[in-house]
C-alpha positions as CSV (number, residue, x, y, z in Angstrom):
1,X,6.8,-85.0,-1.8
2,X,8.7,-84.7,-5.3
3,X,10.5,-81.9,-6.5
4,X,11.7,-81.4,-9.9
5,X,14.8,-79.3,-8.4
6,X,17.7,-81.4,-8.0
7,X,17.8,-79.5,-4.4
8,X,14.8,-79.3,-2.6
9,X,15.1,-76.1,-1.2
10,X,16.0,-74.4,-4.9
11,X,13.6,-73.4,-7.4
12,X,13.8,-74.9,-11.0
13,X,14.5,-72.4,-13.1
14,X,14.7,-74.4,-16.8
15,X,13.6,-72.0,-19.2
16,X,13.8,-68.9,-17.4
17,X,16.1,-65.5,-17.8
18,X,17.9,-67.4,-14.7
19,X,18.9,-70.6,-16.9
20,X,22.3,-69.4,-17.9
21,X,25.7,-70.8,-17.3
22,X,27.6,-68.4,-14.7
23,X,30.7,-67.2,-15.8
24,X,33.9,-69.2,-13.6
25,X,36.5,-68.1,-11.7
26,X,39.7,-69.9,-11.1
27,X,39.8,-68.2,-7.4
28,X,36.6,-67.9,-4.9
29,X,36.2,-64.7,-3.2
30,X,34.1,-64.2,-0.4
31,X,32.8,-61.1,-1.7
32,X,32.8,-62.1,-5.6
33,X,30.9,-62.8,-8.2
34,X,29.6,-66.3,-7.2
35,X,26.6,-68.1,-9.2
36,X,24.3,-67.5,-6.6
37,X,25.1,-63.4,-6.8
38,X,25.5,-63.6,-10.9
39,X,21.8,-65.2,-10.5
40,X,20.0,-62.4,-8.1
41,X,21.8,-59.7,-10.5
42,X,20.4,-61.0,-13.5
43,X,17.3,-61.3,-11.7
44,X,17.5,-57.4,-10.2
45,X,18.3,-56.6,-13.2
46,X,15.2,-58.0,-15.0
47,X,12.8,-55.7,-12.3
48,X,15.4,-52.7,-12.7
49,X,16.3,-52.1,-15.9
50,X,19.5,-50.4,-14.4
51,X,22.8,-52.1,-14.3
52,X,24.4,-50.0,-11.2
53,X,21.0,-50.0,-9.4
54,X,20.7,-54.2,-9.8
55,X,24.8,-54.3,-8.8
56,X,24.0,-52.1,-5.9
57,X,21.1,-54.3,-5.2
58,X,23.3,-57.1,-5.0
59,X,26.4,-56.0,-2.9
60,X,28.6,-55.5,-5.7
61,X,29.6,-52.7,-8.3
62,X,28.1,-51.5,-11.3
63,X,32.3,-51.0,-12.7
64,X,32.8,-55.0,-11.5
65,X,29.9,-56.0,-13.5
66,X,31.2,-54.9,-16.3
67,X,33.8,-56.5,-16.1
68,X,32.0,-59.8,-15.6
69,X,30.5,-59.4,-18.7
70,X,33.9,-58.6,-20.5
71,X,35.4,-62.4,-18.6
72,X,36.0,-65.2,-21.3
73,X,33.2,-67.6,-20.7
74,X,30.7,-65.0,-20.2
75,X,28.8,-65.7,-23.2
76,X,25.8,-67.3,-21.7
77,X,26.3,-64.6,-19.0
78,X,25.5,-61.7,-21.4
79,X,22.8,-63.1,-23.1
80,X,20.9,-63.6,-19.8
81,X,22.1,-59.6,-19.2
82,X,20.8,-58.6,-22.9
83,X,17.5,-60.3,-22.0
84,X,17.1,-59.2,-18.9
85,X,18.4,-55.3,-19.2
86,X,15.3,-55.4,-21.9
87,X,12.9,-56.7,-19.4
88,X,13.8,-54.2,-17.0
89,X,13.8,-51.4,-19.0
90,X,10.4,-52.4,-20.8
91,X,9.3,-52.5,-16.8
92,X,10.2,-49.8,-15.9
93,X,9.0,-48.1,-19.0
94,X,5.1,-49.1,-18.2
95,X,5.8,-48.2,-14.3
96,X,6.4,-44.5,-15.5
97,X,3.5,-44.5,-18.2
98,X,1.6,-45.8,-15.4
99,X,2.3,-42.5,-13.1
100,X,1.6,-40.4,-15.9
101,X,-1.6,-41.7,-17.0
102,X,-2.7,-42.6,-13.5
103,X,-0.8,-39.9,-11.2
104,X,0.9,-40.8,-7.9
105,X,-0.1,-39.9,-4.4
106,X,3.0,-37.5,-2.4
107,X,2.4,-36.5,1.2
108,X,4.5,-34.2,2.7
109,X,4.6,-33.3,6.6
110,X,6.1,-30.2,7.7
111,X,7.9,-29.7,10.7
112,X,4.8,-28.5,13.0
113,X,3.1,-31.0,12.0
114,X,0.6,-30.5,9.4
115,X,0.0,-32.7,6.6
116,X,-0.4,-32.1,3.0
117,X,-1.3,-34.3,0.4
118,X,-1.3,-33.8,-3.4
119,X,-2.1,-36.3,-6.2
120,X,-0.9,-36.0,-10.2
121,X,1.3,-37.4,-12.6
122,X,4.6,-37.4,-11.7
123,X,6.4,-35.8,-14.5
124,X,10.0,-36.9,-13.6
125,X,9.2,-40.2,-14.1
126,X,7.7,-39.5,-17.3
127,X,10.6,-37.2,-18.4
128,X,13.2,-40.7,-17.6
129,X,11.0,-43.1,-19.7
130,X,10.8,-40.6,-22.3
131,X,14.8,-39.9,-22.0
132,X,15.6,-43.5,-21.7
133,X,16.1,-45.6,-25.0
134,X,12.8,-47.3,-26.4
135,X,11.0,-49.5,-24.5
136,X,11.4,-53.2,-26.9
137,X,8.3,-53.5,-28.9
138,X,8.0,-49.5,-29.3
139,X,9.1,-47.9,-32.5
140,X,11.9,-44.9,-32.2
C-alpha cells in the first residue's frame, strides 16, 4: 500500500486551505496554539465563517486567535485565515438562503406532552446573511 503522505495515518493536504506554514513558537504549551490546532481552526473556520465559533470549536479563544494572527511569522497563517474566513462566510451565506427559500422544520414539545410541528423559512437566519458582509462573488 503507498501513501503519498509522508505519514501514513495523515492526509496530504498539498494544495488545500490546510497547506500553510503554522506560525512558531519558541515555547510549547500544552494548551497552545500547536500546528495540529492552527490546522482544525483554519479548517473550522472554512465551515463556520466565524472566528470565535471556529476558536471555540477548537479549545481555544477567539481574543488568542487574534493574536496568533498578529505573531511575526504569521504570514502564511493569515492568508490561510483570509481564504478560509471567505469560504465560511460564503457557506454559511447559501446555508441561510437555503432556509429561506426552502424553510426549516421546528418541533416543539410542551410540557404535557403534546407535539407541535411547524415548517417555514426561518427569518433569523435570513436576517444574519443579509446583516453579515457580502457573500464573495456577490456585488454590495
Amino acid at each position: 500500500m503507498t501513501y503519498d503522505s509522508p505519514h501514513p495515518h495523515e492526509p496530504d493536504i498539498t494544495g488545500t486551505i490546510l497547506d500553510f506554514t503554522p506560525v512558531a513558537f519558541d515555547r510549547r504549551r500544552a494548551k497552545g496554539w500547536t500546528p495540529l490546532t492552527q490546522r482544525r481552526f483554519i479548517e473550522a473556520l472554512s465551515v463556520m465563517g466565524s472566528v470565535g465559533a471556529a476558536a471555540r470549536a477548537v479549545g481555544m479563544g477567539r481574543v488568542s486567535a487574534y493574536r496568533l494572527l498578529e505573531r511575526e511569522g504569521a504570514e502564511s497563517f493569515a492568508a490561510a485565515w483570509e481564504k478560509a474566513i471567505n469560504l465560511g462566510r460564503s457557506h454559511q451565506y447559501s446555508v441561510a438562503m437555503a432556509a429561506a427559500i426552502n424553510g426549516v422544520t421546528t418541533i416543539y414539545v410542551q410540557r404535557g406532552g403534546s407535539v407541535t410541528v411547524r415548517g417555514g423559512p426561518d427569518m433569523g437566519l435570513v436576517r444574519a446573511a443579509l446583516r453579515d458582509e457580502p457573500a464573495p462573488n456577490r456585488v454590495a
